[in-house]
N, C-alpha and C positions, 0 to 999 in steps of 0.2 A: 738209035739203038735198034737192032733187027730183032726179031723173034728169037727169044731163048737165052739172050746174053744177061748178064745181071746186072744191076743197076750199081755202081761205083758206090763206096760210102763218101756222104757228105764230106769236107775238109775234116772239121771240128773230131767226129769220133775218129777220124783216119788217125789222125794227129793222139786223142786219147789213146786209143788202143795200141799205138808205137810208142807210147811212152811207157804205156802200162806192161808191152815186152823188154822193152829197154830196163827197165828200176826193175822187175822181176818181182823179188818177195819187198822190196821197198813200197814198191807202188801200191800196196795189198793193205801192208801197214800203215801208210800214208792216209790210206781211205780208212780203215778201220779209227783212226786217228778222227779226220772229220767228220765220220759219221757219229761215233759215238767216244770223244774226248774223254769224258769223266769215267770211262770202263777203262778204256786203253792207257790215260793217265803219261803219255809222253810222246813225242813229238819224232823221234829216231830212235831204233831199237840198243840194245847197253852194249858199251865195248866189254871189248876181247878182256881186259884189265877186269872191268866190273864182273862178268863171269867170274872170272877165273880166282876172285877175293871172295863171292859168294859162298862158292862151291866149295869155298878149300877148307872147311872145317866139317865138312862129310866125311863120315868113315866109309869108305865104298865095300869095304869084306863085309859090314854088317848090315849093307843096306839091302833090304829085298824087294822094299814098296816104297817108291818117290812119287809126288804125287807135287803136276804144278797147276798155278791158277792162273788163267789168262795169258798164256802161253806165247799168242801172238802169232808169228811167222816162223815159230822155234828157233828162238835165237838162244834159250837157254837151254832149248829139248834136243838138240842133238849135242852138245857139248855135256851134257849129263847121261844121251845113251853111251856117250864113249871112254865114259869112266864107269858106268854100269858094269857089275856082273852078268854073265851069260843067262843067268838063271832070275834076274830081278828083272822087276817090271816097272815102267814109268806110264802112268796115267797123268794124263793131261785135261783139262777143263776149263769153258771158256763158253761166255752166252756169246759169243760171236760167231755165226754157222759160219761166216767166207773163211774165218782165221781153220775152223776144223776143217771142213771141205776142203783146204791149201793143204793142212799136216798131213791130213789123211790119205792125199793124191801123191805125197812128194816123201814123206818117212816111212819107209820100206821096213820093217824093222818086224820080229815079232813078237817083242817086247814091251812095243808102243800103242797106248790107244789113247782117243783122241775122243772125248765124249764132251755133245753139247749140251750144257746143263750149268746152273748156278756153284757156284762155290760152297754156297752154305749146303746143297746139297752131300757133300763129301762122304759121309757115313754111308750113305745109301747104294753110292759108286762103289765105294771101297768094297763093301762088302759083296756087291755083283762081280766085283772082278775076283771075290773068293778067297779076301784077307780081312783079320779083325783088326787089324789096326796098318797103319802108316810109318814108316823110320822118319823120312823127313818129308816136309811141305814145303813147296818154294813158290814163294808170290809177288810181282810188281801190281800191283792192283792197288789202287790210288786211294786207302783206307777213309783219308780225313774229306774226302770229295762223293765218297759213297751214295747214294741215299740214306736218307735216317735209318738208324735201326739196323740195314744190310751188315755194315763194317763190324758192328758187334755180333752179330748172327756169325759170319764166317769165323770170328775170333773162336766165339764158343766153339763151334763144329770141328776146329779144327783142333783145340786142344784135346777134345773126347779121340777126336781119331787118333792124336800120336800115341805113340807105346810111349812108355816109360824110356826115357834118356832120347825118346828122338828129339829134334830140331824143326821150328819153325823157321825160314830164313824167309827176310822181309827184304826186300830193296825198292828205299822211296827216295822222293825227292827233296826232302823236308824230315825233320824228326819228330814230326806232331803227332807218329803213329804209335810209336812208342807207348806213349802214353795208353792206348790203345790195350795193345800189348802186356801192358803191367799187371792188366786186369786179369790173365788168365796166367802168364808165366814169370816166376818170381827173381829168376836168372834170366838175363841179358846180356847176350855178349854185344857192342857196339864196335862199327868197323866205318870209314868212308874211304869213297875212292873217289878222286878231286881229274880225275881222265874220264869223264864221262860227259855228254850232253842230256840235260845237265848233270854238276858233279851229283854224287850217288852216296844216301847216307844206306847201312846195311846194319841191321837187328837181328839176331840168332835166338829167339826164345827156345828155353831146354825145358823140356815136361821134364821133373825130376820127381 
């Protein structure tokens, strides 16, 4: 090799780094998955079907603040800005900087932001973004697998945040969270969708 050429990458990362363009927001996920399983809580991000069962009991004329947890490679966040009003804002939230650093390189949008921070932090968010409360919260975040104590921590925080008649929506993989859930919201609506890897149980709690 003469003066000034650069050194080839070894096989091994040739090979990672072509795979990690090929899978695109897959490979991101993938990683997020084995670094830290018990946050990310699933294995491939939810079908087009699981969206689309989630989100469908949103009133969108009333919604002005969506707020989700663990966001991932926004597999829910751009299917929620394109039913979003022009004028509503979706804050997103996630202790995983690669997954913000991805949304906030790749969602254009300026209605979107993308903050690194806990879940249970949510009151604190909301209010810096310059609303007292929330319409709806949307979370895959793996409740029954938490650490101690966290899973109830976000429950509270998030029932203080919603307004009156918004919506909590849950989508797990198991219905053990539920239980969870009872603690703060006294209405349930229960939904599954059996098209998903794996199939997808889904909980609507209503602040009423």
């Amino acid at each position: 090799m003469t003066s000034g050429e650069v050194a080839p990458l070894p096989l091994i990362p040739r090979l990672r780094a072509k795979l990690v363009r090929a899978l695109g927001p897959t490979a991101l996920f993938l990683k997020g998955f084995a670094k830290h399983p018990v946050m990310v809580g699933a294995l491939v991000p939810s079908s087009r079907r699981t969206i689309d069962r989630v989100l469908s009991k949103v009133d969108w004329e009333q919604c002005r603040l969506f707020v989700e947890y663990g966001p991932g490679v926004g597999t829910f966040s751009r299917p929620v800005l394109q039913r979003m009003r022009r004028d509503a804002r979706l804050v997103v939230i996630d202790t995983n900087a690669e997954f913000i650093g991805y949304l906030s390189r790749t969602i254009v949008d300026p209605r979107f932001s993308a903050v690194h921070a806990s879940a249970s932090d949510v009151e604190a968010i909301v209010a810096a973004h310059g609303f007292e409360h929330a319409d709806y919260v949307l979370s895959g975040l793996p409740f029954t697998t938490l650490p101690p104590g966290v899973g109830q921590e976000i429950m509270a925080a998030t029932h203080r945040v919603l307004r009156s008649g918004g919506a909590f929506l849950v989508y797990q993989y198991t219905a053990r969270a539920r239980a969870l859930m009872r603690r703060w919201f006294d209405r349930i609506d229960e939904g599954y969708e059996p098209i998903n890897i794996p199939p997808c149980v889904i909980s609507w709690g209503w602040k009423d």
